[in-house]
TORDRENBA-841107 format. One record per residue (C-alpha): y, z, x; residue number from 1. Coordinates in Angstrom, 1 decimal. Last residue first. Example, Ala and Ser with C-alpha at 12.3 -4.5 7.8 and 13.67 -1.06 7.14 Angstrom:
<pts>
      y      z      x resi
   -1.1    7.1   13.7    2
   -4.5    7.8   12.3    1
</pts>
This chain:
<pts>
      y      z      x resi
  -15.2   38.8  -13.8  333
  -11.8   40.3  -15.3  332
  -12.1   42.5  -18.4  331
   -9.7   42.2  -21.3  330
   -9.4   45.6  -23.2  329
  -11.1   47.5  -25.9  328
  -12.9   49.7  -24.0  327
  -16.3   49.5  -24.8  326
  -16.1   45.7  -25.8  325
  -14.5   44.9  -22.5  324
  -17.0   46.7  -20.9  323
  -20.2   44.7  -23.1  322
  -18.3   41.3  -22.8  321
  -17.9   42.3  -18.8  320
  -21.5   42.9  -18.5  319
  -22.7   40.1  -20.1  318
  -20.4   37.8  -18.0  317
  -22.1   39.3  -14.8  316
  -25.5   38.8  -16.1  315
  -25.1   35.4  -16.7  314
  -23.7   35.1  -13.3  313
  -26.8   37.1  -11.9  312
  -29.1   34.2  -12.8  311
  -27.9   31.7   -9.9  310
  -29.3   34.3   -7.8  309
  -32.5   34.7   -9.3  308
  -33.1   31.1   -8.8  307
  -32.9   29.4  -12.2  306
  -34.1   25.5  -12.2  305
  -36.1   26.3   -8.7  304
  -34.7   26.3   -4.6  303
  -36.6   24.3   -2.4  302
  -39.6   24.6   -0.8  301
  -41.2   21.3   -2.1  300
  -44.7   22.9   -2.8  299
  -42.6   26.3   -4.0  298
  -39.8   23.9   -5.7  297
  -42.7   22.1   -7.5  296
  -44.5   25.3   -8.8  295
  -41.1   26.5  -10.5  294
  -40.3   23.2  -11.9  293
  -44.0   23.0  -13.4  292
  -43.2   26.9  -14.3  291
  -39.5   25.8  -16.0  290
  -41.4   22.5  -17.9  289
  -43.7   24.4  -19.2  288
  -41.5   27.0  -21.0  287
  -39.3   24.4  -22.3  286
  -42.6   22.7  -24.1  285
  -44.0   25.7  -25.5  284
  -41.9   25.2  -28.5  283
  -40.1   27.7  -31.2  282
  -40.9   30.1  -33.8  281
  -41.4   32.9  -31.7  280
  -39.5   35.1  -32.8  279
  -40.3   34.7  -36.4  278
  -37.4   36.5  -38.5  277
  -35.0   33.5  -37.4  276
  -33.8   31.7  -34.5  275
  -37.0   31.2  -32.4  274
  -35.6   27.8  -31.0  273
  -36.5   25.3  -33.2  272
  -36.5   21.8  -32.6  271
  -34.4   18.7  -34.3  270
  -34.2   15.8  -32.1  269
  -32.6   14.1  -28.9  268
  -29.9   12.0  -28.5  267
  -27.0   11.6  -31.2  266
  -23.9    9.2  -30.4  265
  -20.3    8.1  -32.1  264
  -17.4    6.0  -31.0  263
  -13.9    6.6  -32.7  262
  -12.1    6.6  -29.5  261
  -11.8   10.1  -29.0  260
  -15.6   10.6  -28.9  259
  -18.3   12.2  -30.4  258
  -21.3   13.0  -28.8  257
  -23.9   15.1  -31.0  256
  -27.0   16.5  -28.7  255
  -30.2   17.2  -30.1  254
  -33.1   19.7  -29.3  253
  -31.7   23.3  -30.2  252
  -27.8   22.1  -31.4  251
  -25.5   20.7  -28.6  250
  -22.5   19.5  -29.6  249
  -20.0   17.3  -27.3  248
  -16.9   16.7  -27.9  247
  -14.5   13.5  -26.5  246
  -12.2   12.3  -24.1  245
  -10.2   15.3  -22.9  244
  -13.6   17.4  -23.3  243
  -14.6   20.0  -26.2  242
  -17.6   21.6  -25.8  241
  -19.7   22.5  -28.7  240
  -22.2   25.3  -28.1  239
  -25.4   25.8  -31.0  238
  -27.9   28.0  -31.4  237
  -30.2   27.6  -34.3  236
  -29.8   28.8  -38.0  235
  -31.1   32.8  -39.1  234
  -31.8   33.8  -42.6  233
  -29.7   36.2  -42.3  232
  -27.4   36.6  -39.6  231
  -27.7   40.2  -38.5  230
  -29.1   39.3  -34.8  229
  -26.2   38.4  -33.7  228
  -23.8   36.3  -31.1  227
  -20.3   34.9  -31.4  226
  -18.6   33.3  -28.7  225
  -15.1   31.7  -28.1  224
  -13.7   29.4  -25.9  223
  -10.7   28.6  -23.6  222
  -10.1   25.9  -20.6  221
   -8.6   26.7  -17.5  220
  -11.3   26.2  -14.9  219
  -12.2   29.4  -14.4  218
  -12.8   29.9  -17.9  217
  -11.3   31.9  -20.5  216
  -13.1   33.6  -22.9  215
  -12.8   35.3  -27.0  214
  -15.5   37.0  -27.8  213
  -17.5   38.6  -31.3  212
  -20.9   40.9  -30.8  211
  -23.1   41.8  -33.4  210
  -26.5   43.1  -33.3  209
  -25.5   46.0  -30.3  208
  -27.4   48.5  -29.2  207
  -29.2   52.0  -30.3  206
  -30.9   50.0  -33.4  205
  -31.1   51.1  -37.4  204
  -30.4   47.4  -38.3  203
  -29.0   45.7  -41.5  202
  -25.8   47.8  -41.3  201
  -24.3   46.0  -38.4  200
  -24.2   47.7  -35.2  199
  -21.0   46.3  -33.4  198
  -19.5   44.5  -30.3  197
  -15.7   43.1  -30.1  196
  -14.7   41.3  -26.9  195
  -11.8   39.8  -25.2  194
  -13.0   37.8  -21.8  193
  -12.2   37.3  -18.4  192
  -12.5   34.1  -15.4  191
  -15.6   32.8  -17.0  190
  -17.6   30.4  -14.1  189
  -18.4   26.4  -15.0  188
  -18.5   25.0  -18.2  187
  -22.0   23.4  -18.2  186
  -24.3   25.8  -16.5  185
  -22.0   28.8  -17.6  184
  -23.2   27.5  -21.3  183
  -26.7   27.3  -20.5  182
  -26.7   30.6  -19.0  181
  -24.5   32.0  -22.6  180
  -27.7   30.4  -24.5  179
  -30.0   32.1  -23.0  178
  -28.7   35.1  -22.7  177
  -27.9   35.3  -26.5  176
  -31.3   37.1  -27.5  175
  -31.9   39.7  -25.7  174
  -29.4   40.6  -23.2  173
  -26.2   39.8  -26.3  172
  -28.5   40.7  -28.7  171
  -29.3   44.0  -27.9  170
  -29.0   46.1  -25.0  169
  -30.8   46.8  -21.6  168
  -34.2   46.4  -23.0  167
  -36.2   49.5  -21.9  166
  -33.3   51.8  -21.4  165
  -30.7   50.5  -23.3  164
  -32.6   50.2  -26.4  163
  -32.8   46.8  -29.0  162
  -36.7   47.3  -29.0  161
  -37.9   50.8  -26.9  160
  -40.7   51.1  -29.8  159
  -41.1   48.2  -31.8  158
  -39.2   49.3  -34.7  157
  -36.5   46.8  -33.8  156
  -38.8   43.3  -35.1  155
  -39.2   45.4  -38.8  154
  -35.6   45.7  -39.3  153
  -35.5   42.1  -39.7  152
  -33.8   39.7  -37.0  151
  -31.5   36.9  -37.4  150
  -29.8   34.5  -35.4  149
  -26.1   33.2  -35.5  148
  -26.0   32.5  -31.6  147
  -22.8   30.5  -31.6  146
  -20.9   29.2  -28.5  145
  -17.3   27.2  -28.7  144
  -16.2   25.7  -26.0  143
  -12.3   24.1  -25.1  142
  -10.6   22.2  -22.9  141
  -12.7   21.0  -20.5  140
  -11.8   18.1  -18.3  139
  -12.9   14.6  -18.5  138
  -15.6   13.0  -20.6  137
  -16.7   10.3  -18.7  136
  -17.7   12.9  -16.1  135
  -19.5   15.3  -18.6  134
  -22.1   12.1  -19.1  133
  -24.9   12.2  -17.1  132
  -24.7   15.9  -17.7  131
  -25.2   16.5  -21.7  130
  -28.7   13.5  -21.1  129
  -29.5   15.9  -18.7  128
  -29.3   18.8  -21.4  127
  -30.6   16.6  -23.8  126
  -33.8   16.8  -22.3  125
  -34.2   20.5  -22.9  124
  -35.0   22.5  -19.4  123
  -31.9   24.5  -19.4  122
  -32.8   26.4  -22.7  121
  -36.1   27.8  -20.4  120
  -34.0   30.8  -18.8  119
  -37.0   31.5  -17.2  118
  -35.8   32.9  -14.0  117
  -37.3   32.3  -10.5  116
  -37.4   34.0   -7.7  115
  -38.9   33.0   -4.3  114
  -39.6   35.4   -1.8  113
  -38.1   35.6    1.8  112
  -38.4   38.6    1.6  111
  -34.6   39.9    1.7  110
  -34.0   37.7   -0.8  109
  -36.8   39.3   -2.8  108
  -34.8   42.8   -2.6  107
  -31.7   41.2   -3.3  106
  -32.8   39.5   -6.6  105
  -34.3   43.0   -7.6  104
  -31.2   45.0   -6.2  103
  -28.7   42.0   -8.4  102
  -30.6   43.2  -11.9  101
  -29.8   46.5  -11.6  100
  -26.8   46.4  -10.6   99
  -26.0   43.9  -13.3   98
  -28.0   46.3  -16.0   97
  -31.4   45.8  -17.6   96
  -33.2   43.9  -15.4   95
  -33.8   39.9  -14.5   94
  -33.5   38.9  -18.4   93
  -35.3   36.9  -19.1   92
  -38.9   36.5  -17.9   91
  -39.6   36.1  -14.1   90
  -41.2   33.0  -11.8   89
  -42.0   35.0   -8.6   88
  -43.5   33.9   -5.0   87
  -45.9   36.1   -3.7   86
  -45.0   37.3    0.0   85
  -47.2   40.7   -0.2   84
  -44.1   43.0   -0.6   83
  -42.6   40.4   -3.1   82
  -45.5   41.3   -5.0   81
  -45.4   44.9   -5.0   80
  -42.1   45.2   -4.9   79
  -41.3   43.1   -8.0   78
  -44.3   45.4  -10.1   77
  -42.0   48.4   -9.1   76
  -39.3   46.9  -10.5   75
  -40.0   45.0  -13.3   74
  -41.0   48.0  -15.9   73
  -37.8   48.7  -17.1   72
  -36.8   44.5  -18.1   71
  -40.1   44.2  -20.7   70
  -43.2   42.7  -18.8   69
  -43.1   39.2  -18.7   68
  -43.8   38.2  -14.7   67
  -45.1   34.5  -14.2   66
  -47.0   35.2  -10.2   65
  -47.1   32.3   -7.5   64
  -49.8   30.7   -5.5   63
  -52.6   32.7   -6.8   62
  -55.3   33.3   -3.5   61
  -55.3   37.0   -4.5   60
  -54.1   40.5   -2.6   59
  -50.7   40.7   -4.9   58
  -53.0   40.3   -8.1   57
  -55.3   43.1   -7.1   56
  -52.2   45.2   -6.1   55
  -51.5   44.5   -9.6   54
  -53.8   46.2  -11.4   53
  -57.5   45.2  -13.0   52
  -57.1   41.4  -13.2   51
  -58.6   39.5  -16.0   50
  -59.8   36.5  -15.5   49
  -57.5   34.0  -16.3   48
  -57.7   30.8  -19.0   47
  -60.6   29.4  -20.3   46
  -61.2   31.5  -23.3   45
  -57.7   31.2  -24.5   44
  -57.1   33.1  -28.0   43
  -59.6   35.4  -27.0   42
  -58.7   35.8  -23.2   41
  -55.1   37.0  -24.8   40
  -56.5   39.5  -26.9   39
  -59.1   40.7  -25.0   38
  -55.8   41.5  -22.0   37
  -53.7   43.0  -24.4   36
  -56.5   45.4  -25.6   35
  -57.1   46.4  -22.1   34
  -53.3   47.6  -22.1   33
  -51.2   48.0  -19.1   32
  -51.2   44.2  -19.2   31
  -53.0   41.2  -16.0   30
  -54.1   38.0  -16.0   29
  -55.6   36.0  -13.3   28
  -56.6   31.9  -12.6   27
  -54.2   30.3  -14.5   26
  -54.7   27.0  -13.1   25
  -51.7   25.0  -13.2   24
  -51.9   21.0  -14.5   23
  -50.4   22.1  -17.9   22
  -50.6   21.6  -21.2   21
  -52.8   24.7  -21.5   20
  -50.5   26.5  -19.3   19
  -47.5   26.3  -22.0   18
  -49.8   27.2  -24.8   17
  -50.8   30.6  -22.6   16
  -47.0   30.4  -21.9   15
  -45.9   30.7  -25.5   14
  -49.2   32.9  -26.5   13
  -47.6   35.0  -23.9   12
  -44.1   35.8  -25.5   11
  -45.4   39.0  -28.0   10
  -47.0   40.8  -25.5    9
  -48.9   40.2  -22.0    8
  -47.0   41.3  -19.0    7
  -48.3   40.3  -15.8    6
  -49.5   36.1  -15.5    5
  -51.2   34.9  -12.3    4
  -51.1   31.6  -11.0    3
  -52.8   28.5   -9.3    2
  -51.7   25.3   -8.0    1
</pts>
C-alpha cells in the first residue's frame, strides 16, 4: 500500500522511523513550509516526494493519507480529502473542542471515509496480554490514572503551544489523551467526574499543566486522575486497575498483575513514552503498528484500532473534566 503524510513537525521523524520499518510506501509528503519538507527528505532520502498542496495529494494513486498537522488546521485539509474518497489515519487529538471534533468524524461518516485516530498507547503488547485476562479478574472497583510528565518552559514558546485555539488546551488534550483513551478502553464509559485544573508556576501557558479528578464509571467503580506537565523530571504513565480478584498496573511497556491470592506476574518491559523534557523520547513501534492496523482494516474493510467515532468518548470525558473544572461542580457525561 501506499500513503501520503500532511503535517511535518516535531512527530514526523516518529512516523518517518515508523514507515521505515514498514511494508507501506510512502510515496508523498506534504507541510506549509518548504523547509519542512528538505528537512524530512533529508533525514529519509527514500521516502515521499514532495507534494506541492493537498489537492495534489487528494488527486494521487496513495491508498490512504497520515494527517499531523496541529488540531486548527484539520479541517479544511479533512474536506479535501474525504471529498476525494481518501481514507484518513489522524494525529491526536481529532479537533480542539467536542463539537468540533464530532463535525470532522461526522463529515467523513457521511463519506463513506475511513478515519482513523492514532491513539498509538492501545497498540502495546501488554495491552492484549491486560485483556486476555480482565475476565479472571472480575469486576472493577477501582482505577487510578497518573500522567506525572514534565515539560520546560522552552516546549510552550512554540507559538500557539498549550493555546485554545491551536491546541485546544493543555495537558489534559495534549498530553493525557492518550492515556485517558486507554483507560476508557479498559474500564468502560465515565458516568461524571469532580475536577480541579490549574497553571502551575513553572509555565507561562493560556491552558491548563495541572489537572486533579475524581470519576465514576458506568459501571460502578470509582477512580482518580491526575495529569501535568509540571512534574519535574517527568516518570511514565501509569493506570492501576483494581479488580475483585486482583490489580493490574500498567506502566509504559510492562504490565504488573497481582492477585488476591498471593500470586504474582510482570509481562512486557520497560519503554519510554515521551514523559519528560524530550517529547519525543519514546518508540516508533506503537506508531507502526496503528498505520499497519490502519492499512489492514482499509484492505479488509473493516473498522481500525481508533475509528473516529470510538475517539469522541475520550473527547467527551475531556470536556466534562475541563466544565466541571470551570465551574466547580460534578458534570454528567
Amino acid at each position: 500500500m501506499k500513503c501520503a503524510l500532511i503535517g511535518l513537525g516535531m512527530v514526523s521523524k516518529t512516523y518517518g522511523d515508523a514507515l521505515m520499518n514498514s511494508d507501506i510506501y510512502l510515496s508523498l509528503i506534504h507541510a506549509r513550509s518548504d523547509a519542512s519538507c528538505e528537512a524530512f527528505r533529508a533525514a529519509w532520502p527514500d521516502l515521499g516526494a514532495q507534494a506541492a498542496s493537498v489537492d495534489e495529494i487528494a488527486q494521487s494513486d496513495v491508498d490512504f493519507v497520515i494527517l499531523t498537522t496541529p488540531p486548527n488546521a484539520r479541517t479544511e485539509i479533512v474536506d479535501t480529502l474525504s471529498a476525494a474518497g481518501k481514507s484518513i489515519l489522524m494525529e491526536k487529538p481529532v479537533e480542539r473542542t467536542l463539537a468540533q471534533a464530532t463535525a470532522l468524524v461526522e463529515m467523513c461518516e457521511a463519506r463513506g471515509v475511513p478515519l482513523g485516530i492514532v491513539l498509538q498507547h492501545r497498540a502495546r503488547r501488554v495491552v492484549a496480554d491486560l485483556r486476555r485476562v480482565m475476565a479472571e479478574l472480575g469486576p472493577l472497583r477501582a482505577a487510578e490514572v497518573n500522567v506525572p510528565w514534565w515539560r520546560p518552559q522552552a516546549y510552550y514558546d512554540e507559538p500557539g503551544r498549550g493555546t485554545y485555539t491551536r491546541d485546544g488546551g493543555g495537558v489534559l488534550i495534549s498530553q493525557a489523551i492518550h492515556t485517558l483513551d486507554l483507560m476508557l478502553s479498559l474500564t468502560g464509559p465515565v458516568r461524571d467526574v469532580t475536577a480541579m485544573a490549574a497553571t502551575t508556576g513553572f509555565h507561562d501557558m493560556e491552558a491548563e499543566d495541572f489537572v486533579c479528578a475524581g470519576l465514576r464509571f458506568a459501571n460502578g467503580a470509582v477512580g482518580q486522575v491526575f495529569a501535568s506537565t509540571a512534574s519535574f523530571p517527568g516518570r511514565g504513565e501509569t493506570i492501576t486497575l483494581h479488580f475483585a480478584q486482583g490489580s493490574a498496573h500498567l506502566e509504559a511497556g510492562e504490565l504488573h498483575l497481582h492477585w488476591q491470592d498471593g500470586r504474582t506476574e510482570t509481562l512486557g518491559a520497560a519503554a519510554t513514552s515521551g514523559a519528560g523534557a524530550d517529547p519525543m523520547a519514546f518508540t516508533s513501534d506503537w506508531h507502526r503498528a496503528v498505520i499497519e492496523d490502519f492499512a489492514e482494516a482499509i484492505r479488509d474493510t473493516r473498522p481500525p484500532l481508533v475509528p473516529g467515532r470510538t475517539a469522541l468518548q475520550v473527547h467527551a470525558l475531556i470536556d466534562a473534566l475541563e466544565t466541571s473544572a470551570r465551574t466547580g461542580r460534578t458534570t454528567q457525561l
